[in-house]
C-alpha positions, 0 to 999 in steps of 0.5 A, spaced: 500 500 500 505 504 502 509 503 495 502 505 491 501 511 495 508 513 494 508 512 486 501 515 486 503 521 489 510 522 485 507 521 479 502 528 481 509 532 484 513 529 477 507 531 473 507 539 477 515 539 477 513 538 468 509 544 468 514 548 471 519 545 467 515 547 461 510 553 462 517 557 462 517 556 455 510 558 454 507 565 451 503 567 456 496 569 452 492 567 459 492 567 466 492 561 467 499 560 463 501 567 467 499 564 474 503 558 473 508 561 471 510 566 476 509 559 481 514 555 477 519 556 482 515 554 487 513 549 483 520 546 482 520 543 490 515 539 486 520 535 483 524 534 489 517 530 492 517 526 486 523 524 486 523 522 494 517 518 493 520 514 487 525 512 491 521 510 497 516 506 492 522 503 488 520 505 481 526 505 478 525 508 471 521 514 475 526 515 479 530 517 473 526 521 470 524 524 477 532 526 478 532 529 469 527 533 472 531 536 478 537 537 474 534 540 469 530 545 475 536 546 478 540 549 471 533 553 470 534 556 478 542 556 478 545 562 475 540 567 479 545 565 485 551 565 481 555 573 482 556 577 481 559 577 475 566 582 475 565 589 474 570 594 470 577 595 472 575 603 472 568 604 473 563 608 478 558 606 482 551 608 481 546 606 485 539 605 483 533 604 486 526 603 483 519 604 486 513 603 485 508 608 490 502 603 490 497 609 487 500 614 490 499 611 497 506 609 499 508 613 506 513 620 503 517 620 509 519 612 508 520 613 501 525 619 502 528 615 508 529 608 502 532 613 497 537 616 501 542 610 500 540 611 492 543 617 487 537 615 482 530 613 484 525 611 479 518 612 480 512 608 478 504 610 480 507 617 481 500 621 483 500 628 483 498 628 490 505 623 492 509 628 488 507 633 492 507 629 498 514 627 497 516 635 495 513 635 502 518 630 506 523 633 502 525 629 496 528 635 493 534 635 499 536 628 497 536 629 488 537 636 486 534 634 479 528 630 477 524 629 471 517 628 473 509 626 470 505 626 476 498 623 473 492 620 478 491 612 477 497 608 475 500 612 469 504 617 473 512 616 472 518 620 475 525 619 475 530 624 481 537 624 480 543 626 484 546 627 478 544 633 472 538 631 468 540 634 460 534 631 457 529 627 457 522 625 453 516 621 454 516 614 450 509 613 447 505 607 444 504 604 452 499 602 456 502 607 461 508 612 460 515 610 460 520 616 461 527 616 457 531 621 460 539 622 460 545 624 466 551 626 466 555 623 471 561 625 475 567 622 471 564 618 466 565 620 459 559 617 456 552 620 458 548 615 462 540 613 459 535 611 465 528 609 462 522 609 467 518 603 465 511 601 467 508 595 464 500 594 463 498 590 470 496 583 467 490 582 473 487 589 474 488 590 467 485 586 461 491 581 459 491 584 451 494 590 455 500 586 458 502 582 452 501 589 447 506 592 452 511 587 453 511 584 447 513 591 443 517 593 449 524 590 445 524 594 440 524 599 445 530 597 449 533 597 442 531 603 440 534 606 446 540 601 445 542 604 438 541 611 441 546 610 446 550 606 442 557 604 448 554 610 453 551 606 458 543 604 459 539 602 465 532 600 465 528 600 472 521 600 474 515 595 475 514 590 469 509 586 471 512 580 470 518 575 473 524 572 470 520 565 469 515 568 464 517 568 457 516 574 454 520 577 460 526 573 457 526 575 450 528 582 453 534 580 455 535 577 448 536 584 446 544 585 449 541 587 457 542 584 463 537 583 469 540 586 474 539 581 480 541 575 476 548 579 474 549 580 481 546 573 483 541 575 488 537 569 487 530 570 487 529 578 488 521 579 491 518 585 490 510 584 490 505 583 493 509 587 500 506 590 507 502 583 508 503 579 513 507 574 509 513 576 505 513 577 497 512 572 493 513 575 486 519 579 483 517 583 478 520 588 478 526 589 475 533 593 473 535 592 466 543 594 464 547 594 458 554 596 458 554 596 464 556 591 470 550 590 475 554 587 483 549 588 488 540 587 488 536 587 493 529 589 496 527 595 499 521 595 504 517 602 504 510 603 507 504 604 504 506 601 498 504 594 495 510 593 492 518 593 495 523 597 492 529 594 488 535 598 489 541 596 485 548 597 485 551 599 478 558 599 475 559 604 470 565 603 467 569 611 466 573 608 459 
């Protein structure tokens, strides 16, 4: 009995392992597929039950397909933890921390305190209320530059900088603005792009609203690519999205990095945060090009459903 039970319940964990395997590898054009994805590393543990159990049961080719499965899993899972890759040998540290405010509702004195350690903030949710809010706790002491597009709701997008903004522009035909904006930063030769990215919420909005954007957004990121040329290029903001969905995937296939990976943070949670339990989804992210990520983590703030991501970026100066 207990030798059934054992194959019963490894066949179940193998076949939720396979899901997890696959469902990476799936466009996401439903919810379901969504949902499953963002649950794959989770659902990798799976394969770890199957396997116990075919062992227990002594199901010997089950046992090896069960072990294929955790080999194959724990490839997928690794390179998140392997870091940092090594930065320039001349380079300048640029910490960047990207938030998103919740609509408007995170604490301004909470988020002033966590961008104190930044020298730029990106900002998605920006209400104009939050922007005055912030102006009120100060924010302008932190950043002596900003460029800022407080709308109600989710669209409003901003970036501050300790370093001078020289220009900046709206990036059209999204859901919700991106900002693209240039710095000049002390001893770097190359002026240095930002863009501010919030992409279409696959379960609040309409998912045809998630794929649209997500699925345009790499000609984006090589747009801003060409126009940078060898200046170095960080992409910060709220993508809707995990590194175990695919179309996140294809963004890296443009020539950028994601920065927790580069730095081997494992698996960096932002979303949902201010609950009683800790975040379950990273989806948000810092992208980088011609430029070396060396640290990631999250950044709690009051008020706001979502953690902050504050990464550390090596800027080379030749």
């Amino acid at each position: 009995m207990i030798r059934h039970l054992a194959t019963a319940a490894g066949v179940l964990a193998s076949l939720l392992a396979a899901v997890a395997l696959l469902i990476r590898f799936v466009p996401i054009r439903s919810e379901v597929v969504l949902a499953l994805a963002a649950a794959a590393p989770y659902l990798t543990a799976a394969a770890v039950l199957g396997l116990v159990c075919f062992v227990v049961a002594r199901r010997r080719p089950a046992t090896v397909v069960a072990a294929i499965l955790c080999v194959a899993l724990i490839v997928l899972l690794l390179p998140r933890y392997l870091g940092p890759d090594p930065a320039p040998a001349n380079s300048v540290p640029v910490r960047v921390l990207s938030l998103n405010l919740g609509m408007g509702q995170a604490d301004p004195q909470s988020v002033r305190s966590a961008a104190e350690s930044a020298d730029v903030l990106v900002l998605q949710e920006l209400t104009p209320q939050a922007a005055h809010g912030l102006a009120q706790a100060g924010i302008e002491e932190v950043f002596a530059h900003r460029v800022i597009e407080p709308r109600p709701g989710a669209a409003g997008i901003g970036v501050y900088s300790r370093y001078p903004i020289v220009d900046h522009t709206i990036v059209p035909g999204y859901s919700m603005p991106m900002l693209r904006a240039r710095l000049e930063i002390d001893g770097v030769p190359l002026r240095a792009t930002v863009l501010a990215v919030h992409i279409a919420a696959p379960l609040v909005s309409p998912l045809q609203y998630f794929t649209a954007d997500i699925d345009r957004f790499p000609q984006t990121l090589r747009d801003v690519a060409r126009d940078a040329g060898p200046g170095p290029v960080i992409v910060a903001g709220d993508f809707n999205a995990t590194r175990d969905m695919l179309p996140f995937r294809r963004l890296l296939d443009t020539g950028y990095h994601d920065a927790a990976e580069q730095a081997g943070a494992g698996l960096v949670r932002t979303f949902p945060s201010g609950r009683r339990y800790p975040p379950l989804l990273g989806i948000d992210h810092v992208l980088v090009r011609n430029c070396v990520a060396t640290s990631a983590a999250t950044v709690p703030v009051a008020g706001s459903d979502h953690r902050g991501l504050l990464a550390t970026v090596q800027v080379p100066v030749e």
